[in-house]
C-alpha positions as a LaTeX table, in Angstrom:
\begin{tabular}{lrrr}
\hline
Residue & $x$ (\AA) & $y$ (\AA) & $z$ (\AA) \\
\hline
Unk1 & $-53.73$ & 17.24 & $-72.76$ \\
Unk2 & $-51.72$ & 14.37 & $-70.61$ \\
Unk3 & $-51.39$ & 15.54 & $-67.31$ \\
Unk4 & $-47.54$ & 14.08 & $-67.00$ \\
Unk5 & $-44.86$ & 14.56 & $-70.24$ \\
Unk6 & $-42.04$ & 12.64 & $-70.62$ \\
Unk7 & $-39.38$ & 14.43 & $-72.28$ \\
Unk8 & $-36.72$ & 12.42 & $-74.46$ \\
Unk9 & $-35.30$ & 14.92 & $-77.42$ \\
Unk10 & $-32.48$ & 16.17 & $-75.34$ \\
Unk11 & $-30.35$ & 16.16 & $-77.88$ \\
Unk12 & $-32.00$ & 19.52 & $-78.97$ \\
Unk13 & $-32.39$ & 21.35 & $-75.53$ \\
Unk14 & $-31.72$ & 20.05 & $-72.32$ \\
Unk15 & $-33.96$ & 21.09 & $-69.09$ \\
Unk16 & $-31.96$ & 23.85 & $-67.12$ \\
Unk17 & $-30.66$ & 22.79 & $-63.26$ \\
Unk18 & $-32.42$ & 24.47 & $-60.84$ \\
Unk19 & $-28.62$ & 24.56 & $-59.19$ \\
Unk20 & $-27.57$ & 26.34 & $-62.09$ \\
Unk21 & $-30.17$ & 28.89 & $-62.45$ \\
Unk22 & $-29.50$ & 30.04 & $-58.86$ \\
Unk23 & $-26.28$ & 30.48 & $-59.40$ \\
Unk24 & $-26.74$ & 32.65 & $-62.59$ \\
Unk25 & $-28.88$ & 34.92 & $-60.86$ \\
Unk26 & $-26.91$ & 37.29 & $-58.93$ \\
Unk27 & $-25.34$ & 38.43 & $-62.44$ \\
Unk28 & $-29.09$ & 39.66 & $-63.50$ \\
Unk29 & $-29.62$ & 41.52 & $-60.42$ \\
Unk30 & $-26.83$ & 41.96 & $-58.10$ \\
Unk31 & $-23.41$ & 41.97 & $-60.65$ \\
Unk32 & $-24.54$ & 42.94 & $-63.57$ \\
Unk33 & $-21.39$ & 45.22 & $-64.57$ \\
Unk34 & $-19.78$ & 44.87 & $-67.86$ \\
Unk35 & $-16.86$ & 42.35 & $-67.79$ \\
Unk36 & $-14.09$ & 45.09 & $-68.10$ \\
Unk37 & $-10.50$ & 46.07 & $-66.41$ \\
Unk38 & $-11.36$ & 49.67 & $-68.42$ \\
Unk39 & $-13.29$ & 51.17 & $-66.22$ \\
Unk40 & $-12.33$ & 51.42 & $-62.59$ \\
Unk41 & $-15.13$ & 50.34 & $-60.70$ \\
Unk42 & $-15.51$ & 47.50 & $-58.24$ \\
Unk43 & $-18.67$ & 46.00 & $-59.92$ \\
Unk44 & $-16.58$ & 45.67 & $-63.24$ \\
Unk45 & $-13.60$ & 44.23 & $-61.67$ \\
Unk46 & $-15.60$ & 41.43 & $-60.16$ \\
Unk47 & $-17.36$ & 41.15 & $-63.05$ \\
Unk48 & $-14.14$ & 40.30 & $-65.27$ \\
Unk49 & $-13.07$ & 38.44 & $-62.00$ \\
Unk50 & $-15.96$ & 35.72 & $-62.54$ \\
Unk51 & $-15.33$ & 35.71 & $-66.38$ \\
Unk52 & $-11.77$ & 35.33 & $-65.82$ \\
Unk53 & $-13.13$ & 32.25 & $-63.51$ \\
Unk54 & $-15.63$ & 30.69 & $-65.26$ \\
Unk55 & $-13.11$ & 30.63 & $-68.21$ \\
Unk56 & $-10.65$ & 28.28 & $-66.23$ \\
Unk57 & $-13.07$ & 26.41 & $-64.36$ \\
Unk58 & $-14.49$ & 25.10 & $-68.55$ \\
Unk59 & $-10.94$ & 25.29 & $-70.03$ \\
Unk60 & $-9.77$ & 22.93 & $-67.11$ \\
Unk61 & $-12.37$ & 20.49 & $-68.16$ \\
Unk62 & $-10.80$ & 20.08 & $-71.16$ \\
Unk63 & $-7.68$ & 20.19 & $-69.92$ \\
Unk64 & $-6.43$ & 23.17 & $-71.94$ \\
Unk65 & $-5.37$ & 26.60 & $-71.15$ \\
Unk66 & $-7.76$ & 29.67 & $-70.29$ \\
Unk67 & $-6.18$ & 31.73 & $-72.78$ \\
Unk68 & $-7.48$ & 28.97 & $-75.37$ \\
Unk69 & $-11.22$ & 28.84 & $-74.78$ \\
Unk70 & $-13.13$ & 31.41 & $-76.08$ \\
Unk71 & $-16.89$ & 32.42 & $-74.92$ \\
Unk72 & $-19.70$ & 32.27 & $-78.07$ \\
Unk73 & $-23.22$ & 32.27 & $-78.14$ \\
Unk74 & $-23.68$ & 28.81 & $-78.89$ \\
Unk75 & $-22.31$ & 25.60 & $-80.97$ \\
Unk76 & $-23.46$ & 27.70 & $-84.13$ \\
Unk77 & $-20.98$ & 30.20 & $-83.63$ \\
Unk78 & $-18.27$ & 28.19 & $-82.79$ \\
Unk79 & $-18.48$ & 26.14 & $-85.35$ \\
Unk80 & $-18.98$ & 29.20 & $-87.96$ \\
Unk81 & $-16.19$ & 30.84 & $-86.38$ \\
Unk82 & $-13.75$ & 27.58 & $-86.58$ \\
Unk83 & $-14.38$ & 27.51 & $-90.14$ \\
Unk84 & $-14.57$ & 30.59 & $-91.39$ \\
Unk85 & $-12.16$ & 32.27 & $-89.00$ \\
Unk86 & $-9.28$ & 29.66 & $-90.88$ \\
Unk87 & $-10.58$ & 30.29 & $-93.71$ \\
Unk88 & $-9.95$ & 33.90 & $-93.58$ \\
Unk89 & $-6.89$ & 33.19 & $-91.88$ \\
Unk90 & $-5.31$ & 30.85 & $-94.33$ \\
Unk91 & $-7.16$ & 31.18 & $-97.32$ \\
Unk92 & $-4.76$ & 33.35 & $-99.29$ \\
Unk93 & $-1.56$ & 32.09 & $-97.63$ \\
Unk94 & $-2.10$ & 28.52 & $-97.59$ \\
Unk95 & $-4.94$ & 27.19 & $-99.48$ \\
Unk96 & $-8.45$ & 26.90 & $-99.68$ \\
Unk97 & $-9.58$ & 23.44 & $-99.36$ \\
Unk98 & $-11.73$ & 22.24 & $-96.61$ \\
Unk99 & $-12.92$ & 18.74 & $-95.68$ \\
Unk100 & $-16.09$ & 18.30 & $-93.76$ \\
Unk101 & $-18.08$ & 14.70 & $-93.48$ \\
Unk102 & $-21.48$ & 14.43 & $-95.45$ \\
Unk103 & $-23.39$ & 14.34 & $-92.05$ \\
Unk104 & $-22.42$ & 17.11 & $-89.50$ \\
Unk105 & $-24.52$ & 18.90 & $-88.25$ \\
Unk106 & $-25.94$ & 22.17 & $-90.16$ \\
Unk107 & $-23.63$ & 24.33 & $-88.31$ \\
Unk108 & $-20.69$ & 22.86 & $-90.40$ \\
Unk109 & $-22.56$ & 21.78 & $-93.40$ \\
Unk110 & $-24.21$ & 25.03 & $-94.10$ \\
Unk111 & $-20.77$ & 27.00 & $-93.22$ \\
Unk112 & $-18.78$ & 24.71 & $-95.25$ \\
Unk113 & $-21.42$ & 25.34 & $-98.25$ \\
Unk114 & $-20.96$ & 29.36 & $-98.17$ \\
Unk115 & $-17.49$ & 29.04 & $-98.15$ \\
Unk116 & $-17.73$ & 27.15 & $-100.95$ \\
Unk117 & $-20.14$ & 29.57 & $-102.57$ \\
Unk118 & $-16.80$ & 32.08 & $-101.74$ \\
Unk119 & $-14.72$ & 29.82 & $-103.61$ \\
Unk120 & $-12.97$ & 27.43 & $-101.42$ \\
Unk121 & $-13.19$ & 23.96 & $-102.40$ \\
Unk122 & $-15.08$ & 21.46 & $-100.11$ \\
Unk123 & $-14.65$ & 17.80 & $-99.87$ \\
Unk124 & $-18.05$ & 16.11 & $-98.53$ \\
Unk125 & $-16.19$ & 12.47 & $-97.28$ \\
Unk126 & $-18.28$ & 9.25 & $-97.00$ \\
Unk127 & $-19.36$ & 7.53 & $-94.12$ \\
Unk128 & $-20.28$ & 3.40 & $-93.55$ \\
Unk129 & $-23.64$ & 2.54 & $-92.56$ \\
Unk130 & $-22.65$ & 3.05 & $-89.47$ \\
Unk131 & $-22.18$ & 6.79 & $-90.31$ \\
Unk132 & $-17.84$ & 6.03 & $-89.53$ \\
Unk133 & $-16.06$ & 8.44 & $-91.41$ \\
Unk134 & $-14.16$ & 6.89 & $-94.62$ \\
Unk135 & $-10.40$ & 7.27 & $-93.24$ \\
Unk136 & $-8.99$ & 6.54 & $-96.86$ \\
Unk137 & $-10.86$ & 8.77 & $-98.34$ \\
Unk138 & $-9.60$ & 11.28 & $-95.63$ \\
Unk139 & $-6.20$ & 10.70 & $-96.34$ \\
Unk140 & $-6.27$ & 10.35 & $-100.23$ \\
Unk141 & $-8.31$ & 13.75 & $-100.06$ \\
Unk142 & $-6.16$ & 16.01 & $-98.39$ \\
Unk143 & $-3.23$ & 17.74 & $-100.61$ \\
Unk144 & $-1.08$ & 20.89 & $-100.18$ \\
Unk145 & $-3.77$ & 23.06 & $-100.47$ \\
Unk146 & $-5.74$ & 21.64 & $-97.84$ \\
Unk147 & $-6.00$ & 23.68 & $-94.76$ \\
Unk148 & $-9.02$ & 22.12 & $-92.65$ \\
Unk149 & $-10.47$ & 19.09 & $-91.50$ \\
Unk150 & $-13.91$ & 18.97 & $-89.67$ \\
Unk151 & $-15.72$ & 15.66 & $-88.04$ \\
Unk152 & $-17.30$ & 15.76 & $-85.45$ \\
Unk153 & $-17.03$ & 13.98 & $-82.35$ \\
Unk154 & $-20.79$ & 12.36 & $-82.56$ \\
Unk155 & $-23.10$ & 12.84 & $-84.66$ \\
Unk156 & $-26.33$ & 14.32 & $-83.39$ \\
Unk157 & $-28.95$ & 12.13 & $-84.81$ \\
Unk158 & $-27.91$ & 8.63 & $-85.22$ \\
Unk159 & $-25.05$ & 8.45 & $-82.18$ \\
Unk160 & $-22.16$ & 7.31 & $-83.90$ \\
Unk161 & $-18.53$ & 8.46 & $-82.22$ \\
Unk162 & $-15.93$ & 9.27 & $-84.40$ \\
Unk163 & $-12.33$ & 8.06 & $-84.16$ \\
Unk164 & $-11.20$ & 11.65 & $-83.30$ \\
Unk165 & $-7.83$ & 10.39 & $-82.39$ \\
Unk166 & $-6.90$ & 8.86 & $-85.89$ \\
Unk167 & $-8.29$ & 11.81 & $-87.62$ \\
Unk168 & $-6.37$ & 14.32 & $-85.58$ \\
Unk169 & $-2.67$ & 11.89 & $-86.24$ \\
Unk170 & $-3.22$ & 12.33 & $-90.08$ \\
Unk171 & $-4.28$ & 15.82 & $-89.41$ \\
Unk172 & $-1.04$ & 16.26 & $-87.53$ \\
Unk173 & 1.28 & 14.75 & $-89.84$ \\
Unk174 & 0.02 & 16.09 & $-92.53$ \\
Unk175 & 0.15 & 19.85 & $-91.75$ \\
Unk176 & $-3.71$ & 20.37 & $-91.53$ \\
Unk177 & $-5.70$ & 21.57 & $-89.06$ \\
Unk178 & $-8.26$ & 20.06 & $-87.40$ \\
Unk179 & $-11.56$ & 20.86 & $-85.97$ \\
Unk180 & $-14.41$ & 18.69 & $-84.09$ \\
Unk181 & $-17.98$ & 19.56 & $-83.18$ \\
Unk182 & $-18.22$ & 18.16 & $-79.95$ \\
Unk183 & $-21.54$ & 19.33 & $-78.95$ \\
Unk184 & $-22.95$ & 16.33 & $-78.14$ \\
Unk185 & $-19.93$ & 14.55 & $-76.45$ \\
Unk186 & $-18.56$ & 17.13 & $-74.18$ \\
Unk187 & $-18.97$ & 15.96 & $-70.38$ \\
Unk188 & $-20.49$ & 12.62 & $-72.00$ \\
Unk189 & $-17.50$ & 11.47 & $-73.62$ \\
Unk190 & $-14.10$ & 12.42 & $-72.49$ \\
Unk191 & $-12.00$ & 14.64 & $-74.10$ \\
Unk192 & $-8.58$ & 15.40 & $-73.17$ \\
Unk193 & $-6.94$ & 17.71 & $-75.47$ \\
Unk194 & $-3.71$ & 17.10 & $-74.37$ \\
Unk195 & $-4.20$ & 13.35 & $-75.75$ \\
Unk196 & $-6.16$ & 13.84 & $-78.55$ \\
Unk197 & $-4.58$ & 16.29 & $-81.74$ \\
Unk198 & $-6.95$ & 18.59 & $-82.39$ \\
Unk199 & $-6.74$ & 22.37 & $-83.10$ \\
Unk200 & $-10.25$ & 23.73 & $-82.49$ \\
Unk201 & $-13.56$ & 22.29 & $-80.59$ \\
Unk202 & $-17.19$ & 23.67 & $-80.62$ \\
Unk203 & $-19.08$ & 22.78 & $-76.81$ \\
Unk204 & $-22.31$ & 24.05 & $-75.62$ \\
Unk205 & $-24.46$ & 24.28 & $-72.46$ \\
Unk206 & $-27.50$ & 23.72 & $-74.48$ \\
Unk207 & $-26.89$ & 20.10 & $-73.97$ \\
Unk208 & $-26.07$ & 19.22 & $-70.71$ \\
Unk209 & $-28.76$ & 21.48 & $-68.45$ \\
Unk210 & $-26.91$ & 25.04 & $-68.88$ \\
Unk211 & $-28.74$ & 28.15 & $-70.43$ \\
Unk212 & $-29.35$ & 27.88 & $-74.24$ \\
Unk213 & $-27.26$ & 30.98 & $-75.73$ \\
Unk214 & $-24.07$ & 29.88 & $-74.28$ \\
Unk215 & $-21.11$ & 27.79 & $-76.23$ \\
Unk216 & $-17.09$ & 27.76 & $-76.61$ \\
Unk217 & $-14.67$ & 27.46 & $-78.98$ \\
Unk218 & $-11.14$ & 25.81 & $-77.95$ \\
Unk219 & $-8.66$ & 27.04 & $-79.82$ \\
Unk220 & $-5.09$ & 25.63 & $-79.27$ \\
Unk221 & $-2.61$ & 27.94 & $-78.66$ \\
Unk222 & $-0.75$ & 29.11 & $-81.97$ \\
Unk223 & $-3.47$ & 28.46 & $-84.20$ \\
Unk224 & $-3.77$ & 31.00 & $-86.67$ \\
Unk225 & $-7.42$ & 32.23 & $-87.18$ \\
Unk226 & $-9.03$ & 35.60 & $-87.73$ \\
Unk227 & $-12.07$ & 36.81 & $-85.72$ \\
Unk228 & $-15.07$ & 36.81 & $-88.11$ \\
Unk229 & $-17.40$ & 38.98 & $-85.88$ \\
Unk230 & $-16.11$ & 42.84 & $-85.70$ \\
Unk231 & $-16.74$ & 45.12 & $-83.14$ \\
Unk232 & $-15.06$ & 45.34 & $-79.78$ \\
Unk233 & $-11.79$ & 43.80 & $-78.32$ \\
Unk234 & $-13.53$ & 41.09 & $-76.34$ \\
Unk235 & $-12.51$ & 37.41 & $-75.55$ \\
Unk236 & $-8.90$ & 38.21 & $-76.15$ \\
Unk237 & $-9.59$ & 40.33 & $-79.71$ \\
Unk238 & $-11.31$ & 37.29 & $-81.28$ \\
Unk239 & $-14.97$ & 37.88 & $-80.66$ \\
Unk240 & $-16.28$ & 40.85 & $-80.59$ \\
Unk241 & $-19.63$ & 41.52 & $-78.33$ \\
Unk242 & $-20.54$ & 42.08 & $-74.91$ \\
Unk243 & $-19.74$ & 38.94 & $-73.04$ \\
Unk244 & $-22.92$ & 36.57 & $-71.26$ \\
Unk245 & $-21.56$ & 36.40 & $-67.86$ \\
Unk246 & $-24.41$ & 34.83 & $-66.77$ \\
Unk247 & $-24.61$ & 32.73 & $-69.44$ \\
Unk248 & $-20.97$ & 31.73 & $-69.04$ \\
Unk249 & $-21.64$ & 31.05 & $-64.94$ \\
Unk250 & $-24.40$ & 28.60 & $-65.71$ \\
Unk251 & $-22.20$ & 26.84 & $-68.57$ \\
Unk252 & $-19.40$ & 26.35 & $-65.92$ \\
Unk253 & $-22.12$ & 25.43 & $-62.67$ \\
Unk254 & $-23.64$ & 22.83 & $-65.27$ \\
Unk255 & $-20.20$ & 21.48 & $-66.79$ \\
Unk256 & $-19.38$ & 21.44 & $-62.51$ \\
Unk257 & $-22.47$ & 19.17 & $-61.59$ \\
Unk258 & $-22.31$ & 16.24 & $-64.69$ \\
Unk259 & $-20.74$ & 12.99 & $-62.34$ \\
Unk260 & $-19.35$ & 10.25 & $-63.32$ \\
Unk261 & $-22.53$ & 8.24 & $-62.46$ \\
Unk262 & $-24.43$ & 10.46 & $-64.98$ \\
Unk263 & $-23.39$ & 9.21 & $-68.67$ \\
Unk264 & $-23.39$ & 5.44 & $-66.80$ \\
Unk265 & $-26.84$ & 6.44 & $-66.43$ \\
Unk266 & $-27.77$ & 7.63 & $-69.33$ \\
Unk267 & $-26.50$ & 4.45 & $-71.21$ \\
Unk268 & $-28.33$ & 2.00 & $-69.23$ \\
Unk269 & $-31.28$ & 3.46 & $-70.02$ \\
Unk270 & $-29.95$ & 3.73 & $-73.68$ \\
Unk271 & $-29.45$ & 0.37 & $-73.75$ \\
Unk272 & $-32.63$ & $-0.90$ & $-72.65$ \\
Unk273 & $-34.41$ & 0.94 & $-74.98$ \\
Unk274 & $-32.89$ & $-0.18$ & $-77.80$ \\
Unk275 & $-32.77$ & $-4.02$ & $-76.63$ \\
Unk276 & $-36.50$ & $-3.77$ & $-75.84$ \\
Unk277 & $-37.61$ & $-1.90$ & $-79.31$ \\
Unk278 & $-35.32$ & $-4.28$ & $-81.53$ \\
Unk279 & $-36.76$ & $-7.53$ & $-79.34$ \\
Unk280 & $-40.47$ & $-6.85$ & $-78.98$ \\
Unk281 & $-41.68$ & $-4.36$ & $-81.97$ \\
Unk282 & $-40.83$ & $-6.52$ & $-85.57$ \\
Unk283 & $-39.14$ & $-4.84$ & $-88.67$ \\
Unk284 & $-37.18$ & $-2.29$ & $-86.86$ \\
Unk285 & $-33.57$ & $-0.96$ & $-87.15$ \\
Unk286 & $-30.82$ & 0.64 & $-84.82$ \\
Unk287 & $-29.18$ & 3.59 & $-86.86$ \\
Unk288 & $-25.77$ & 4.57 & $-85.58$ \\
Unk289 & $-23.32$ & 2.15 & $-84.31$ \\
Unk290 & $-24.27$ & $-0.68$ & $-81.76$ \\
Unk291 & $-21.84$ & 0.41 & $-78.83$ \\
Unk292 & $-19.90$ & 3.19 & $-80.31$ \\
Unk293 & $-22.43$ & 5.91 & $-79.83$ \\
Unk294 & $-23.44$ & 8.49 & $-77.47$ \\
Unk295 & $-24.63$ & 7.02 & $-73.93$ \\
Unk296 & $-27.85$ & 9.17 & $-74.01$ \\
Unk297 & $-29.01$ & 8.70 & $-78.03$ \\
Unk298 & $-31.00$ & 5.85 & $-79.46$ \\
Unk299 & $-32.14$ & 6.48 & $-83.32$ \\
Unk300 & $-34.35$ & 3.73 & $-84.67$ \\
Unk301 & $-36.40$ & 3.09 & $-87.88$ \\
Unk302 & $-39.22$ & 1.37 & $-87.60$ \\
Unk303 & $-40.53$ & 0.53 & $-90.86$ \\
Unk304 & $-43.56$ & 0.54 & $-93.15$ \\
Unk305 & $-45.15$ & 3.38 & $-91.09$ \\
Unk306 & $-44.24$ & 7.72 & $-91.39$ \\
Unk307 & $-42.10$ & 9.09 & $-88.42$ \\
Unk308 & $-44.22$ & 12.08 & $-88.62$ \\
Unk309 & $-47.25$ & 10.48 & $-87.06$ \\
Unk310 & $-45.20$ & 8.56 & $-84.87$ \\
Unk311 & $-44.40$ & 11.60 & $-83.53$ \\
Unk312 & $-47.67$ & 12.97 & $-83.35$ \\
Unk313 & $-49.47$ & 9.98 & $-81.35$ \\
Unk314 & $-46.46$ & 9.84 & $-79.04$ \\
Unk315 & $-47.50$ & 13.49 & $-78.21$ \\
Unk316 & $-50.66$ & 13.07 & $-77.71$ \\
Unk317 & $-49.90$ & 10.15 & $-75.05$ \\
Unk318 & $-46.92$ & 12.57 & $-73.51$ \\
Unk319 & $-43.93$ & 11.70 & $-74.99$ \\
Unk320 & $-41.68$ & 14.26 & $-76.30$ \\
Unk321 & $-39.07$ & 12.33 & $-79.30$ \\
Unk322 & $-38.10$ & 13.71 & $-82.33$ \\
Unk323 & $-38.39$ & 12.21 & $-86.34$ \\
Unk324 & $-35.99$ & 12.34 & $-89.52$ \\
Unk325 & $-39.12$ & 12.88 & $-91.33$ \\
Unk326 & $-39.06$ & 15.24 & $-93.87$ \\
Unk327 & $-42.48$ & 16.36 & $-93.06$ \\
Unk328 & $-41.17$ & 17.69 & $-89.74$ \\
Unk329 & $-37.70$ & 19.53 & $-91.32$ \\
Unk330 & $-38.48$ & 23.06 & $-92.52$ \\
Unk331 & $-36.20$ & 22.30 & $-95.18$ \\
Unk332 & $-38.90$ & 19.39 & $-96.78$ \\
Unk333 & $-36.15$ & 17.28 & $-97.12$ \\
Unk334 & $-35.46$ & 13.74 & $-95.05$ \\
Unk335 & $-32.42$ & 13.21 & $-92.75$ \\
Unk336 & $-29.31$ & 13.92 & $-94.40$ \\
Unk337 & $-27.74$ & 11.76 & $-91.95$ \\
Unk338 & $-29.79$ & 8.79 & $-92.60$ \\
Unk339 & $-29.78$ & 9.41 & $-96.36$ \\
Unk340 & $-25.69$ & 9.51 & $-95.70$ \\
Unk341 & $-25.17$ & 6.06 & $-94.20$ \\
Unk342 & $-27.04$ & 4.41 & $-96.78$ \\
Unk343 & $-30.67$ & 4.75 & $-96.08$ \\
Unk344 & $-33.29$ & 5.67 & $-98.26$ \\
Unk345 & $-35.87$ & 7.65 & $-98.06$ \\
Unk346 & $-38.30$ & 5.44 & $-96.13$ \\
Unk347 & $-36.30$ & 4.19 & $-93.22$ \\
Unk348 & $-35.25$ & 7.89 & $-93.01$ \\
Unk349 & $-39.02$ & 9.05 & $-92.42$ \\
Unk350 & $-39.54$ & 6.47 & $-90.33$ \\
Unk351 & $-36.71$ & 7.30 & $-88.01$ \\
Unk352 & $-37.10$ & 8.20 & $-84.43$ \\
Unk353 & $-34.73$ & 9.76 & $-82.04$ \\
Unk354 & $-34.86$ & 9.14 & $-77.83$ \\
Unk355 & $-32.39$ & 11.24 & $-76.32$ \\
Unk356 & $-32.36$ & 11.33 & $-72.55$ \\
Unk357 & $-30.74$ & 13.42 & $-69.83$ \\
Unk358 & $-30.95$ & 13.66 & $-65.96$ \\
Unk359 & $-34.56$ & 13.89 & $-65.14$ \\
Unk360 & $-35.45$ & 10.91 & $-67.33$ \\
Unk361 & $-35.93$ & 7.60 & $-65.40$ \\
Unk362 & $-36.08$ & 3.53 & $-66.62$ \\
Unk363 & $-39.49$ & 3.78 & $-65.65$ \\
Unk364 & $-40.43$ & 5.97 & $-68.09$ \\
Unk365 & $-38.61$ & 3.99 & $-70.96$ \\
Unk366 & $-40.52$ & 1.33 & $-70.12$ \\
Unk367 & $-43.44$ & 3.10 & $-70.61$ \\
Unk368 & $-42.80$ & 4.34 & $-74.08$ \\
Unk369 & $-41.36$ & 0.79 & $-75.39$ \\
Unk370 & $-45.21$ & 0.13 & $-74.39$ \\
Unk371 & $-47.04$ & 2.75 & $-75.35$ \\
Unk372 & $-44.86$ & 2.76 & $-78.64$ \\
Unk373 & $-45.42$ & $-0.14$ & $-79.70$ \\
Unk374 & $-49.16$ & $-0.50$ & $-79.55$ \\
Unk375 & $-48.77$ & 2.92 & $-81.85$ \\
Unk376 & $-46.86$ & 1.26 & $-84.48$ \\
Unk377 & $-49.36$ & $-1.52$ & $-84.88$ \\
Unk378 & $-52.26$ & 0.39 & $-85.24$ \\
Unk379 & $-50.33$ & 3.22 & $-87.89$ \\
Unk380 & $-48.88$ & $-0.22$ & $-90.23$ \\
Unk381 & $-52.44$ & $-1.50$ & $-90.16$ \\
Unk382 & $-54.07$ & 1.38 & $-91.84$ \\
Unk383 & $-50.58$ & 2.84 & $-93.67$ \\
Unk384 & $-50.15$ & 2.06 & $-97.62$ \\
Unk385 & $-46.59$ & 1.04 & $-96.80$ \\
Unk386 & $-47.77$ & $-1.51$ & $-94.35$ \\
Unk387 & $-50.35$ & $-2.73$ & $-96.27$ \\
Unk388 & $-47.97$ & $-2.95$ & $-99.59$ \\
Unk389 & $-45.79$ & $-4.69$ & $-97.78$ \\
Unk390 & $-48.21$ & $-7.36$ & $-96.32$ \\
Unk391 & $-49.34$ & $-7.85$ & $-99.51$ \\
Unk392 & $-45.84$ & $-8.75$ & $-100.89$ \\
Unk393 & $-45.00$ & $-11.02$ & $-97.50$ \\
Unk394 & $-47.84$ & $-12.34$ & $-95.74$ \\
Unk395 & $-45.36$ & $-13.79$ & $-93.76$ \\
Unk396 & $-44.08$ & $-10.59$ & $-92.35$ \\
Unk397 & $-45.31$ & $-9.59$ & $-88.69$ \\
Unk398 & $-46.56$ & $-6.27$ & $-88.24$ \\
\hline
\end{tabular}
């Protein structure tokens, strides 16, 4: 076992803040009331007092209104929620056809698929091979009975940003609402939503060094949508459960400590890797758009050799990345999102993802450009890909 590990998947889970943790504590063992007006207690009062906080101190980053952001468990449930909450809103008054992208993230996908399994009608639009959303199929698509659109703001494996704002004007003057997963893009990427049109937005802490089990759903005010979740009268009637207020503390204490300085960061470091990977290992290629993409996500293919074991040596030498391999999806099934821009199956299992946050450093990029490639020598020498192709082009470099 390597004595130091470099970790660079945080697109999946982020390391918490030791500032954050400390200030979730008290709410596990000093105020740990319910969140409730009901009962007249002092430890309940301040309880609701920090929700009631908390609330404005996330809805302000967004520059929205408390009453419109709504406390979930995570981007899963927002995004479930967004779509099937309009759906059961609107889907005997309006219509029932929804429009999602082919590569969102499974918390859309799958959602979209049961609804359609319900009997709504889904559109699946195209994306480029830079994983852009096709805006003409967007606007040819949507009709009378449409009554959602959902794209999200980046997309979690190859980087690409959407153009959120020209989606959410044909939203608007169409009549259709409009939802974005912004999961990977809130704090990184601003987001105003008094600039940009859009009705609903799925965030998390899961990214950006708060507690896993904590997300939000904006909801802009006048939207109509149904709470999918029965139970209690919680989050103003719309989601049911006992609320996370320590959860919710450490989502606003990490949303409080991202800087400026932090997503400059994050791209340099972005940026080198991809410049030194494309320069100094041969037959590789960026997925996701060149400069429109996430500061913190590099996704590259690197041919003739499997992701999977990639993945494997990397671990062994202490680096933490992640693969579109569909040896390493429980699902047995390569990326979607590679498959979606155009790829085929082999540059999709040989796909890597380096996502970084605030403990990584340019030192350790360096080290994994190096370690990396030396990896991806020794796996093309002995893989049949690499072989087959050398065999075909002796010309070609491994």
């Amino acid at each position: 076992m390597q004595s130091r590990r470099v970790y660079l998947d945080n697109a999946a889970a982020t390391r918490v803040d030791e500032r954050v943790l400390e200030a979730m504590k008290p709410y596990f063992f000093e105020n740990y009331a319910v969140a409730t007006s009901e009962f007249a207690y002092s430890e309940g009062i301040d309880a609701r007092e920090t929700l009631d906080k908390v609330r404005n101190d996330l809805s302000t980053s967004l520059n929205a209104n408390q009453e419109e952001f709504i406390f979930t468990s995570g981007s899963t449930e927002s995004s479930n929620f967004a779509l099937k909450g309009i759906a059961l809103a609107l889907g005997k008054k309006k219509g029932t056809h929804i429009m999602v992208s082919k590569i969102e993230d499974f918390s859309v996908l799958h959602c979209a698929r049961a609804l359609e399994k319900q009997g709504f009608q889904i559109t699946y639009l195209n994306v480029d091979s830079d994983g852009f959303v096709d805006i003409d199929q967007l606007k040819d698509s949507i009709t009378d009975n449409t009554i959602l659109v959902s794209i999200q703001h980046a997309n979690q494996e190859i980087g690409t940003i959407q153009d959120i704002e020209s989606i959410g004007r044909i939203c608007r003057e169409k009549g259709v609402l409009f939802h974005t997963d912004a999961t990977h893009t809130f704090t990184r990427v601003p987001l105003n939503v008094k600039e940009i049109l859009v009705d609903l937005i799925t965030v998390s802490a899961h990214t950006i060094h708060g507690p896993k089990g904590i997300g939000g759903l904006y909801i802009r005010k006048g939207t109509p949508i149904v709470k999918w979740m029965d139970g209690g009268f919680q989050e103003f009637d719309l989601r049911a459960g006992l609320e996370n207020i320590p959860g919710a503390v450490g989502f606003a204490k990490a949303v409080e400590l991202v800087t400026p300085e932090e997503p400059r960061m994050l791209q340099a470091m972005r940026d080198h890797i991809i410049d030194r990977m494309l320069a100094e290992i041969p037959n590789t290629t960026l997925n996701g758009h060149r400069w429109k993409r996430l500061p913190q996500n590099a996704n590259i293919t690197f041919h003739f050799v499997e992701g999977e074991s990639i993945t494997l040596h990397l671990d062994m030498q202490g680096f933490a990345v992640s693969t579109g391999s569909a040896c390493f999806s429980r699902s047995l099934e390569s990326s979607h999102v590679i498959m979606g821009i155009g790829g085929d199956h082999e540059r999709a299992h040989g796909s890597i993802r380096f996502t970084f946050g605030r403990y990584n450093t340019m030192s350790e990029v360096d080290d994994i450009v190096g370690t990396l490639a030396e990896i991806v020598k020794e796996l093309r020498i002995i893989s049949p890909l690499g072989k087959e192709k050398m065999e075909d082009k002796n010309d070609i470099s491994l």
